[in-house]
C-alpha positions in Angstrom: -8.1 -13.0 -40.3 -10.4 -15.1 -42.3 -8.1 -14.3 -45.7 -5.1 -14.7 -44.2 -6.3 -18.2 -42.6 -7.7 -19.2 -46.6 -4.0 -18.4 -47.7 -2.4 -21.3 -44.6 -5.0 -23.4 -45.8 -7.0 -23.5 -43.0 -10.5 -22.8 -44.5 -11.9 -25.4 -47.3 -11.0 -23.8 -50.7 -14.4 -22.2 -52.3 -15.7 -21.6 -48.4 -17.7 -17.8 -48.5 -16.7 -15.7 -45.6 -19.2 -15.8 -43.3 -18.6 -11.6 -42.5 -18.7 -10.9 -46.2 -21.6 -8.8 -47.1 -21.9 -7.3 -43.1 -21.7 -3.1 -42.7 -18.8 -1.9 -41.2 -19.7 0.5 -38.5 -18.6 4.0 -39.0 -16.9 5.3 -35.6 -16.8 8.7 -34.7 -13.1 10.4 -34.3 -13.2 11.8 -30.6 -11.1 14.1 -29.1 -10.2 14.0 -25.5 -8.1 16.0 -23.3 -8.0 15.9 -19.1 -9.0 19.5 -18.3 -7.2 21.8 -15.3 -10.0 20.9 -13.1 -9.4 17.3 -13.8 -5.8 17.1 -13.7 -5.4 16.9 -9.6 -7.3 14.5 -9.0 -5.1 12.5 -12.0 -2.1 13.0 -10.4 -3.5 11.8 -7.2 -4.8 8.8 -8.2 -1.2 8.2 -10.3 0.4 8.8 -7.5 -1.5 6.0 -5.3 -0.7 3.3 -8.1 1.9 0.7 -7.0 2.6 -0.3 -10.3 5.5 2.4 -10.7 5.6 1.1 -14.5 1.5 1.5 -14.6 2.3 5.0 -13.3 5.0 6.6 -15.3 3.4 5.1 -18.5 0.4 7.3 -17.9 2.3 9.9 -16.8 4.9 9.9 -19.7 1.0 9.7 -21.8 0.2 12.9 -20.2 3.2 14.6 -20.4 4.3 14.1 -23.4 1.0 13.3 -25.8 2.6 10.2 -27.4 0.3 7.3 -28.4 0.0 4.2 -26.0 1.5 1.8 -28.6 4.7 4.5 -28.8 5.4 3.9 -25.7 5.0 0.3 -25.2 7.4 -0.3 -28.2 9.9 2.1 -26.8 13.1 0.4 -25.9 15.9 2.6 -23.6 18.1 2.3 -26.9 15.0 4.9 -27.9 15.8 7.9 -25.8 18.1 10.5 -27.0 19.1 11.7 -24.0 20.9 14.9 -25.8 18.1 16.0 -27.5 15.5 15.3 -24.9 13.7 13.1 -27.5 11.7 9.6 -27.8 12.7 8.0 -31.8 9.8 6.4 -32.2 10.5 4.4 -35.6 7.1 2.9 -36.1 4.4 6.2 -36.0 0.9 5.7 -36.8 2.3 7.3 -40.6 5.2 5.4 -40.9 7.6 7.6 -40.8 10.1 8.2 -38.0 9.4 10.8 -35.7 10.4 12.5 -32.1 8.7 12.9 -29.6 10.2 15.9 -27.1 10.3 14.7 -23.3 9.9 17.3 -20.9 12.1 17.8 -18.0 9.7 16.1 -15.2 9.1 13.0 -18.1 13.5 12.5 -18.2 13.1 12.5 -14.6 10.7 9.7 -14.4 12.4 7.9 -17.0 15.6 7.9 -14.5 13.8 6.0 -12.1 12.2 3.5 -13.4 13.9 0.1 -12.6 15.8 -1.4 -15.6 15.0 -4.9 -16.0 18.4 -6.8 -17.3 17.6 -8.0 -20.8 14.4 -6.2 -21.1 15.1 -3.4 -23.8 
């Protein structure tokens, strides 16, 4: 951010960064799945949410693995109904890619509300 604001011209020219020089802090990959015993007690607690969009987000999550920002750039023009699929044209690789929606995720995607001129 600080580069980017030196390039507009915001920052006096010659001014150091004041981050230069810090250690970036090495994160751990983690891996996380909700187990069988967990899963219940998930769909319980999905199924008390009255957002219905907070509630078939996570469940489209858990059914169908995608990443959270998949889904919350996914526009209806995204769903192949015919193939059962989700193009999602901006992976984490960059490449475009499908992602296979099971039977019970095409039927949530049915009932959520369409909003008119929200994509």
């Amino acid at each position: 951010m600080f580069e980017l604001a030196c390039t507009w011209g915001l920052v006096p020219e010659g001014h150091r960064n004041p981050a230069a020089g810090i250690q970036h802090y090495k994160e751990k990959k983690r891996d996380r799945w909700v187990t069988p015993e967990e899963l219940p007690r998930l769909a319980q607690a999905l199924d008390r949410e009255s957002n219905i969009y907070a509630r078939y987000a996570i469940w489209l999550l858990v059914l169908t693995g995608a990443r959270k920002s998949e889904l919350l750039r996914a526009k209806w023009a995204d769903i192949d109904w015919g193939r059962a699929a989700l193009r999602v044209d901006e992976s984490k690789t960059g490449d475009t890619r499908y992602i296979l929606l099971p039977p019970p995720g095409r039927e949530m995607l049915k009932k959520i509300p369409r909003v008119d001129g929200n994509p």
